[in-house]
C-alpha positions as CSV (number, residue, x, y, z in Angstrom):
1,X,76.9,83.2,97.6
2,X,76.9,86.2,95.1
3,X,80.3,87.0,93.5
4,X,81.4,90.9,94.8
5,X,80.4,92.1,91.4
6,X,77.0,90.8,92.2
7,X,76.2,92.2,95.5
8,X,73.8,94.7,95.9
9,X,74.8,97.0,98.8
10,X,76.3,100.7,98.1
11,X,79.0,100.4,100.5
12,X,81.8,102.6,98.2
13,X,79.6,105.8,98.4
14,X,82.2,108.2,100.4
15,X,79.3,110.5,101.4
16,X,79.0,109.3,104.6
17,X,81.0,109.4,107.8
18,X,82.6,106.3,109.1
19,X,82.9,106.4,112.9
20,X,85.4,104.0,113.1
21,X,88.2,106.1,111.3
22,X,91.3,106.7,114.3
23,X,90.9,110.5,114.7
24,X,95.1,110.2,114.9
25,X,95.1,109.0,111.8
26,X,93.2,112.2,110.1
27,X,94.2,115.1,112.6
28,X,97.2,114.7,112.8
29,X,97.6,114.1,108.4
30,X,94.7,116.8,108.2
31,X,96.5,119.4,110.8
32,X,99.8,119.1,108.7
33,X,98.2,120.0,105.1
34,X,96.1,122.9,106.8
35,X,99.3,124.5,108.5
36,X,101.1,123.8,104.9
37,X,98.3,126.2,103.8
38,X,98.4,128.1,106.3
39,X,101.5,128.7,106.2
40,X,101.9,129.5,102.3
41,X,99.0,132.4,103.2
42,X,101.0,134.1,106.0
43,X,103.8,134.4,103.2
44,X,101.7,136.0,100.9
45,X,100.2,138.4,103.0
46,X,104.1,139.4,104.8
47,X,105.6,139.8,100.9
48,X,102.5,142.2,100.2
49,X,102.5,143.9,103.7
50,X,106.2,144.6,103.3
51,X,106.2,145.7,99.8
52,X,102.7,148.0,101.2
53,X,105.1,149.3,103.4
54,X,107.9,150.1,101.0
55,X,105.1,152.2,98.9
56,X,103.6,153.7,101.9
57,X,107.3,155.3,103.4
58,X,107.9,156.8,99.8
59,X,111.4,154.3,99.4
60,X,113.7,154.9,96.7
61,X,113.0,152.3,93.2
62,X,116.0,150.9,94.8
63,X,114.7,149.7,97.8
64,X,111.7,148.3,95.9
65,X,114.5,146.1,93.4
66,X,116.6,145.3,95.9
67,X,113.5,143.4,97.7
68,X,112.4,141.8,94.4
69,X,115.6,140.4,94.3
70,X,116.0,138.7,97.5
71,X,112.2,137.6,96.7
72,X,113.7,136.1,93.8
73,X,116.6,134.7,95.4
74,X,114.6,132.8,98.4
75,X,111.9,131.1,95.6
76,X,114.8,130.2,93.7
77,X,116.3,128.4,96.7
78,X,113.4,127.2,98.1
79,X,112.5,125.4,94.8
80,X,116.4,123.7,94.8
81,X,115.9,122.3,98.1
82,X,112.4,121.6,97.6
83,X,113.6,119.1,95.0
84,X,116.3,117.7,96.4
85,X,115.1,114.0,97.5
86,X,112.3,113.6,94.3
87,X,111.6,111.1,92.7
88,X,111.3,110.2,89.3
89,X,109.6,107.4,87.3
90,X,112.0,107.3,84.1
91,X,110.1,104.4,82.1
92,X,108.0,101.1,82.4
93,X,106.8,98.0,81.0
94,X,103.8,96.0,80.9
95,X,103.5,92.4,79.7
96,X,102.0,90.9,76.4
97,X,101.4,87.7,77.0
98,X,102.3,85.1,73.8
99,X,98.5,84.9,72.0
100,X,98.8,80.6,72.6
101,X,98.3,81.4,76.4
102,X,94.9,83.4,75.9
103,X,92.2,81.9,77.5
104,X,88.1,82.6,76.0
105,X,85.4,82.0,78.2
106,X,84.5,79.0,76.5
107,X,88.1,77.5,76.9
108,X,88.3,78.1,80.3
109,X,84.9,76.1,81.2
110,X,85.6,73.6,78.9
111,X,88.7,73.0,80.5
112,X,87.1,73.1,83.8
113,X,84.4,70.7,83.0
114,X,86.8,68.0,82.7
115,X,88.8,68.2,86.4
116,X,86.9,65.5,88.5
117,X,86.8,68.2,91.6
118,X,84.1,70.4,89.8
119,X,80.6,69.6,89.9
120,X,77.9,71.0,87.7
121,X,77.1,73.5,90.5
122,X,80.7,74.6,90.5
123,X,81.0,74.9,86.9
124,X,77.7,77.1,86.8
125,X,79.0,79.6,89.5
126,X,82.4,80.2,87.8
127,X,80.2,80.5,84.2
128,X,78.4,83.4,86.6
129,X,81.2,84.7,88.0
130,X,83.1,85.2,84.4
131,X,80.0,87.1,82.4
132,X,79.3,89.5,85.2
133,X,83.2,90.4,85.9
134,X,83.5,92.5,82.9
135,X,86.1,90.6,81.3
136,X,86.6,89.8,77.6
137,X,87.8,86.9,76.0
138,X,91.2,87.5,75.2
139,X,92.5,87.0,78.5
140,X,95.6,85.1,79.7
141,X,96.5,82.4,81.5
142,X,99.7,80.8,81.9
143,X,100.7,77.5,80.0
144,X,100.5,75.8,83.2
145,X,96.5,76.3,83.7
146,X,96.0,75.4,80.3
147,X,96.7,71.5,81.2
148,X,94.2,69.1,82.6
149,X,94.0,68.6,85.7
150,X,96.6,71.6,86.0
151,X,99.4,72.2,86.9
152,X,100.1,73.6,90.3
153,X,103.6,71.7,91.2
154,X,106.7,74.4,92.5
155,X,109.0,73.8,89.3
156,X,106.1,74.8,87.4
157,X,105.9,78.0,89.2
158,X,109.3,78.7,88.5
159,X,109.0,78.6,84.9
160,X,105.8,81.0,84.9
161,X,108.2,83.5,86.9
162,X,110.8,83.3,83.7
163,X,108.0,83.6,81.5
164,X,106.3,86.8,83.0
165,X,109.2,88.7,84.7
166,X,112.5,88.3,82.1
167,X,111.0,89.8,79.0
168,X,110.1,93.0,80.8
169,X,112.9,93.3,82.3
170,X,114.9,92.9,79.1
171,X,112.8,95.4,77.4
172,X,112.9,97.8,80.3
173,X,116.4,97.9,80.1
174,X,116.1,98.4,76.3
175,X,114.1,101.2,76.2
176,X,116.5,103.0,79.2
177,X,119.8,102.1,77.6
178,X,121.0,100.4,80.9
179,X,122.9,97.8,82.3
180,X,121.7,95.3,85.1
181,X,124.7,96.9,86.9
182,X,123.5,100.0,86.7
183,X,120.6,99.2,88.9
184,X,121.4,100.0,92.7
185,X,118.0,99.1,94.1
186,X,115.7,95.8,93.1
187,X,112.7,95.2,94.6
188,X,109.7,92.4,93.2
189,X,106.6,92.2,94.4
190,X,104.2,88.7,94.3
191,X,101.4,87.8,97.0
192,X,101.0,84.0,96.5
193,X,104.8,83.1,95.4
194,X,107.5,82.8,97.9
195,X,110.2,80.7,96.6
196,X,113.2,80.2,98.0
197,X,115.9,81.4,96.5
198,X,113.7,84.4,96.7
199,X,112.6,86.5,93.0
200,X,114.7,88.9,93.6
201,X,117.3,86.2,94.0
202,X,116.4,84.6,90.5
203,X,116.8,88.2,88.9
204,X,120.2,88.8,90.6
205,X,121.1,85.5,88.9
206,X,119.6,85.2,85.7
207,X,121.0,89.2,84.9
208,X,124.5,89.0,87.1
209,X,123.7,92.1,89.3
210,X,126.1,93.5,91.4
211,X,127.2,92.3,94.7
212,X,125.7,94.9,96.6
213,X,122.7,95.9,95.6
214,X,119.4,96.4,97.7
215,X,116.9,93.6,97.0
216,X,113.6,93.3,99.0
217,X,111.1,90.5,98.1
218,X,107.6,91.5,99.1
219,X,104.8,89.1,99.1
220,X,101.4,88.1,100.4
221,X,100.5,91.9,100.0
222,X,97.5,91.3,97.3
223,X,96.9,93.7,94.9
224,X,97.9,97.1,96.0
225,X,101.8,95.2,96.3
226,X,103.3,97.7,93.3
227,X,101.8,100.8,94.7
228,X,103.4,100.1,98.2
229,X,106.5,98.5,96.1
230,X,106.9,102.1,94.7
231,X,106.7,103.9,98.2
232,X,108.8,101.8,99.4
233,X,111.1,102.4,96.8
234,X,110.5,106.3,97.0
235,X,111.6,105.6,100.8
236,X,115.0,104.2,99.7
237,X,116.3,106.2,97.5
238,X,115.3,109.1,100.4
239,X,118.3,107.7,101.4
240,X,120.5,106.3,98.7
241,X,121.2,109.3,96.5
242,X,121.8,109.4,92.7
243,X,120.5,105.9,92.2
244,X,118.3,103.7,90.5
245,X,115.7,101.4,91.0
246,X,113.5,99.0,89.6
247,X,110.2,97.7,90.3
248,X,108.6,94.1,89.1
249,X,105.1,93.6,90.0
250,X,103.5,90.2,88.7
251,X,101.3,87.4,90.2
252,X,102.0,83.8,89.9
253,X,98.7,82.3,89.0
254,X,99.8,78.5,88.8
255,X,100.7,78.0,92.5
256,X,97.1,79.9,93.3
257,X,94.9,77.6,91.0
258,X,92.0,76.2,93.2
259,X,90.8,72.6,92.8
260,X,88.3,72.5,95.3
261,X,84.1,73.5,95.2
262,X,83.7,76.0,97.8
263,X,82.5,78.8,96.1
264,X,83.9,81.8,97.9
265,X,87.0,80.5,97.0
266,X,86.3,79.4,93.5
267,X,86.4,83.6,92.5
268,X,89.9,83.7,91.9
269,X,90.3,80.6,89.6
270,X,88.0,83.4,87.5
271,X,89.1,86.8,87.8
272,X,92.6,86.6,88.7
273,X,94.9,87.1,84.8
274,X,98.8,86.9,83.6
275,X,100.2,90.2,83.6
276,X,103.8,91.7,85.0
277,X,105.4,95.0,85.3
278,X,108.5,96.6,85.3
279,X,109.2,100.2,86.8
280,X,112.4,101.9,86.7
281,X,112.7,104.8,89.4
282,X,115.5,107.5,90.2
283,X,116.6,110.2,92.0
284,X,119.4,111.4,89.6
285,X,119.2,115.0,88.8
286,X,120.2,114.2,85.4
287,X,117.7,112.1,84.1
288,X,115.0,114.8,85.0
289,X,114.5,115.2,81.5
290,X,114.1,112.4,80.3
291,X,111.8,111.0,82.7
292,X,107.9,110.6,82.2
293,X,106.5,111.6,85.6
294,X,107.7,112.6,89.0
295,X,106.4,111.4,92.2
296,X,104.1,113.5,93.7
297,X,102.5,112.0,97.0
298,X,102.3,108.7,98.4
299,X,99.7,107.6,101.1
300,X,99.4,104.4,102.3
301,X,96.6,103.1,104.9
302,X,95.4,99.7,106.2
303,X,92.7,98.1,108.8
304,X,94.3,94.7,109.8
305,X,94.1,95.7,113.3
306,X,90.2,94.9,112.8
307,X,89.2,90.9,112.9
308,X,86.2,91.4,110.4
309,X,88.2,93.6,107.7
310,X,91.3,91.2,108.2
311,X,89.2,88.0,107.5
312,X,87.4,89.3,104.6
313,X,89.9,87.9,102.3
314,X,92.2,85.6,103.6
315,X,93.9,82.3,101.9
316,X,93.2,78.8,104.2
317,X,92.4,75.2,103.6
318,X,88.7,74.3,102.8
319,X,86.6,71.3,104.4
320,X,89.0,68.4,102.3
321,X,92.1,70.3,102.8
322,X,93.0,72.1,99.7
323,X,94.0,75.7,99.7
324,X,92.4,78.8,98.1
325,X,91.5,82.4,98.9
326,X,88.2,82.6,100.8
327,X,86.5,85.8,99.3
328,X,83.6,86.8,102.2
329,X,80.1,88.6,101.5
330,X,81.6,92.0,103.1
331,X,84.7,92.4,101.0
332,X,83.1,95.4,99.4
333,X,82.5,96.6,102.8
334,X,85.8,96.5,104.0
335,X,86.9,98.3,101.2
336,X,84.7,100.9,101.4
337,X,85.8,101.6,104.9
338,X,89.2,101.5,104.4
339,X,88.9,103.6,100.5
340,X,87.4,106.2,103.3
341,X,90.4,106.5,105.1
342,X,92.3,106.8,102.3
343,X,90.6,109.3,100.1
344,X,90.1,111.4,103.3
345,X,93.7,112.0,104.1
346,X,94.6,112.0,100.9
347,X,92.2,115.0,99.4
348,X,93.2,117.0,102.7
349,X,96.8,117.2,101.1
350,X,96.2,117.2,97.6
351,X,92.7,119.1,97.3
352,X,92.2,123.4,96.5
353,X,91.4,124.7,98.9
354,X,87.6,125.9,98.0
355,X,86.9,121.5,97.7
356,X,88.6,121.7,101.3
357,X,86.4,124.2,102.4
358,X,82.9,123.0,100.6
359,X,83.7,120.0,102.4
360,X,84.5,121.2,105.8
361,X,81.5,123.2,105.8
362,X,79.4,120.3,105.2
363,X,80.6,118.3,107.8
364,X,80.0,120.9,110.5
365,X,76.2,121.5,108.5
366,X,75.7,117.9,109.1
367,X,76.8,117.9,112.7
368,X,75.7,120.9,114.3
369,X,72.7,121.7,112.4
370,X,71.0,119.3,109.8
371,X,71.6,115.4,110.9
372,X,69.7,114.4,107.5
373,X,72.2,116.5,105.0
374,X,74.6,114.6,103.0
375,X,78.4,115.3,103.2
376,X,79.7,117.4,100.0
377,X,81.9,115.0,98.4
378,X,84.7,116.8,97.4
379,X,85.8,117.0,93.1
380,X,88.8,115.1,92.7
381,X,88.7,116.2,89.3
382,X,89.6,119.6,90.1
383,X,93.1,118.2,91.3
384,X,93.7,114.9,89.3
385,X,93.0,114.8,85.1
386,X,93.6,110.5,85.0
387,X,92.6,108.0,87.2
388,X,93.8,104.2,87.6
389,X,91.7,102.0,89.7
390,X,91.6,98.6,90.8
391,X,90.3,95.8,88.2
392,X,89.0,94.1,91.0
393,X,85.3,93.9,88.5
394,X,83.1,95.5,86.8
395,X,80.8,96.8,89.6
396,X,83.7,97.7,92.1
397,X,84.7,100.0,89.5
398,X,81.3,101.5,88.9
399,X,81.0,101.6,92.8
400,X,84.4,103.6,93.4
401,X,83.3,106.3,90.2
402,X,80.2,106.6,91.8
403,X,81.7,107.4,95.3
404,X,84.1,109.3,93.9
405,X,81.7,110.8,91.5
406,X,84.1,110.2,88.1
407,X,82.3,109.9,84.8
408,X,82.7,107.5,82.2
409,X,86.3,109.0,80.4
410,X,87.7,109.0,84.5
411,X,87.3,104.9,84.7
412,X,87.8,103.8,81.0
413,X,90.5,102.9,81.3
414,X,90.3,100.8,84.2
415,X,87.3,98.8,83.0
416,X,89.0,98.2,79.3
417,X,91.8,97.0,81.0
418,X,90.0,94.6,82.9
419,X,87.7,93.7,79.4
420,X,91.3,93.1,77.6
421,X,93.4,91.5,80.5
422,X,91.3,90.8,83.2
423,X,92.2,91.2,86.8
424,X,96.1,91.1,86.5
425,X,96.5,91.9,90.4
426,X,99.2,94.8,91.2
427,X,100.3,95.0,87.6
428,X,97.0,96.3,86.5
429,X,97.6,100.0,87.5
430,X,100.7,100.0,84.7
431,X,98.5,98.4,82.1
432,X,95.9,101.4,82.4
433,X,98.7,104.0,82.2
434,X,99.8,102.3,79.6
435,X,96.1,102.9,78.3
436,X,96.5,105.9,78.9
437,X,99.5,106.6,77.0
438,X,98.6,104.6,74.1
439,X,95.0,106.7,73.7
440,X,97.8,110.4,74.0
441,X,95.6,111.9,76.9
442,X,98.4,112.2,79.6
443,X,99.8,115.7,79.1
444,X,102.8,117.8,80.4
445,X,101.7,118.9,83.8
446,X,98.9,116.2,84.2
447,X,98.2,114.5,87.2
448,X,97.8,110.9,87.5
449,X,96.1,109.0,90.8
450,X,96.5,104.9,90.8
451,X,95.0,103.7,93.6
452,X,95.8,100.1,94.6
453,X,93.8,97.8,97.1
454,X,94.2,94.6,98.6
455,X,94.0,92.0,101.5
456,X,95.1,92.8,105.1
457,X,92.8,95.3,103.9
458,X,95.2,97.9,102.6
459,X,94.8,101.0,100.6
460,X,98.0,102.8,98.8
461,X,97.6,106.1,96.3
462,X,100.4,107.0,94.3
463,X,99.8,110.5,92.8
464,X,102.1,111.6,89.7
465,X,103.1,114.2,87.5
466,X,103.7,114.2,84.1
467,X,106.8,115.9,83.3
468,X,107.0,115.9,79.3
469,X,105.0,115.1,76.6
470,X,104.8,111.3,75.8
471,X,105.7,110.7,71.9
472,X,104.0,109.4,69.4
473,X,107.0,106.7,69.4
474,X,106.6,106.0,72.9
475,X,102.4,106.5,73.2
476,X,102.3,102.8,70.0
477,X,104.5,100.6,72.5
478,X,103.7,98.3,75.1
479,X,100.4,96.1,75.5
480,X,97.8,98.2,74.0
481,X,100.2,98.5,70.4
482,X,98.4,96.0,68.4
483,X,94.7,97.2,69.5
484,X,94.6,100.6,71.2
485,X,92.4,101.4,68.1
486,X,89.8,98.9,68.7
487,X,89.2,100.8,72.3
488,X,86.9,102.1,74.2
489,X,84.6,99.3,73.8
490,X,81.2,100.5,74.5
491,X,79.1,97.7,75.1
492,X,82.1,97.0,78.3
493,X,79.9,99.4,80.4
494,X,76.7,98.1,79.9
């Protein structure tokens, strides 16, 4: 079997039309943005015909002022209530693993050539597996993974959780000025790790947080678990007003670590990197200002209902009983399908409306008159300046760009964030922001798109706004401080 960054099919192009998309789903999401627009015309053209009108019946300047300012009055108000339940992401951290935990190519084979439950076969695919992913070799794993055989046992676990989640949650603190009792909602995402007491438990404990605070634990969610994290916490503080909440997304690699020789599920043991990242969110008018971006639109979208897309990825016990993540031949497939659904709904809301149209007209070209034309794929460029995608490899990433016809600037800084810290699962969108930052392209008024994936299947886009200029302060912290200037690596795209 091929590793997904080997396989040859094209199935991320999103020029075609999937038949299998619920016609629900996209009327009903698509009906809503065109009556939005619709809407927003019929406005228009009663402010002009009434203003006509004014001109036409010879009014008195007065008339004509005293309509400006009720014009004035309505956008003014319209705008307050507009913004009342927004959300705003104040600051994050991403991160930076100590230097004894990185991992070279070398190192991790040699280690692997000593575990009795690899053969040379084994060893050869994961040697495949690592060159073609589009990692580099500075890569982390945690002190756990380094031991031979390693070391997979619960308390073990535990400490990797300290290790990965408490320094950023110190320095998110830091860098907000606030207490742990400030925080009104807590919410930690982790597929593989489920402990009980729960994460959010540990936090609670190791920071004395107050009594009643919201805590949710989500796991088992793969790696778009911080992009649905964040809409769920967008959801919450719909409701809790004037508070804040925090985010922690990480993945706990030492209770994942397969020792078996299957290869589909000997992927993981290769791609999968230490990484963690902490969000704080808010809804407080007040810290408007000093927040980096504002939430702009969430969309989330998943195919579980369908047998083949649900088993594409799924963890289970192979032929002697040990457990890994079987990784199946259509997993890009499946998340080319379900990218469709996605990107669909999502560019009907977020799109101008000339890429609306252009599209539109295609589809009805390709339907009604020309079964052989292609379907215009519609700029996302023209709406969103900075893109985040999944690190899931190499390829993938060349396979979304390509479907979602981005150039080379649009996904580098997803592929040198998998080339610096591998595949780091839902953390890895805040390690390209952070990229992003570091490098100074994210401007006042930018829009940024991170787009998570991950089993079930499930797709969720977050789409933000940046509200002020990052610093120059700001722009040399975080992951990227010691080496932004080493990046974009050139011979990463080859």
């Amino acid at each position: 079997m091929e590793p997904p960054s080997k396989q040859s099919h094209d199935p991320l192009l999103l020029n075609t039309i999937d038949p299998d998309i619920p016609s629900t789903l996209l009327s009903n999401k698509q009906l809503h943005s065109a009556f939005l627009e619709l809407q927003r015309l019929l406005v228009l053209v009663l402010v002009a015909s009434i203003e006509a009108l004014l001109i036409l019946q010879n009014k008195e300047p007065i008339f004509h002022f005293i309509y400006l300012f009720c014009l004035i009055i309505f956008f003014i108000l319209n705008h307050c209530f507009s913004n009342s339940g927004q959300v705003y992401l104040v600051d994050f951290s991403c991160l930076k693993p100590p230097s004894s935990c990185r991992v070279p190519f070398s190192t991790f084979l040699g280690n692997a050539s000593k575990i009795e439950s690899f053969d040379a076969q084994s060893l050869a695919f994961m040697a495949k597996v690592l060159t073609s992913s589009g990692q580099g070799q500075e890569t982390y794993l945690p002190p756990a993974l380094h031991h031979i055989p390693p070391k997979s046992h619960h308390q073990e676990s535990i400490k990797e959780v300290h290790m990965v989640l408490f320094p950023i949650m110190d320095d998110l603190l830091a860098k907000t000025k606030l207490s742990p009792q400030d925080i009104d909602i807590l919410i930690v995402n982790c597929s593989g790790f489920c402990p009980s007491p729960s994460l959010c438990s540990i936090l609670i404990n190791k920071y004395s947080m107050r009594s009643d605070i919201k805590s949710y634990n989500l796991s088992g969610m793969g790696c778009s678990a911080s992009a649905l994290a964040i809409d769920l916490a967008q959801n919450l503080l719909r409701v809790h007003n004037n508070s804040y909440a925090i985010v922690l997304s990480t993945e706990i690699l030492s209770t994942g670590w397969y020792a078996g020789h299957e290869q589909p599920k000997l992927i993981l043991n290769c791609l999968f990197r230490m990484g963690s990242a902490a969000i704080l969110l808010t809804n407080k008018k007040q810290d408007i200002k000093s927040s980096k971006y504002q939430l702009f639109r969430t969309l989330r979208t998943q195919k579980a209902f369908d047998d083949r897309a649900y088993l594409s990825t799924i963890r289970e016990e192979d032929s002697n009983g040990k457990l890994g993540v079987t990784i199946k031949r259509d997993i890009l497939e499946v998340a080319g399908e379900i990218l469709r659904w996605n990107v669909t709904v999502l560019g009907s809301s977020i799109l101008p409306l000339s890429e609306k149209f252009r599209h539109g007209v295609s589809k009805i070209r390709k339907r009604f008159i020309d079964k052989s034309a292609e379907i215009y794929v519609p700029n996302f460029k023209s709406a969103i300046e900075h893109f985040c995608l999944p690190t899931s490899g190499r390829q993938l990433v060349k396979e979304l760009a390509r479907g979602l016809k981005l150039g080379d600037g649009e996904i580098e800084a997803a592929l040198m964030t998998l080339h610096r810290f591998g595949n780091q699962s839902s953390s890895s969108l805040w390690y390209e922001l952070a990229y992003l930052e570091a490098k100074q392209r994210v401007k006042k008024g930018d829009k940024v798109w991170q787009l998570g994936m991950g089993t079930g299947p499930k797709c969720t886009s977050l789409v933000w706004k940046c509200l002020r200029p990052i610093d120059d302060d700001e722009a040399m912290k975080g992951p990227w401080a010691d080496n932004i200037n080493r990046y974009p690596i050139v011979a990463v795209d080859q």
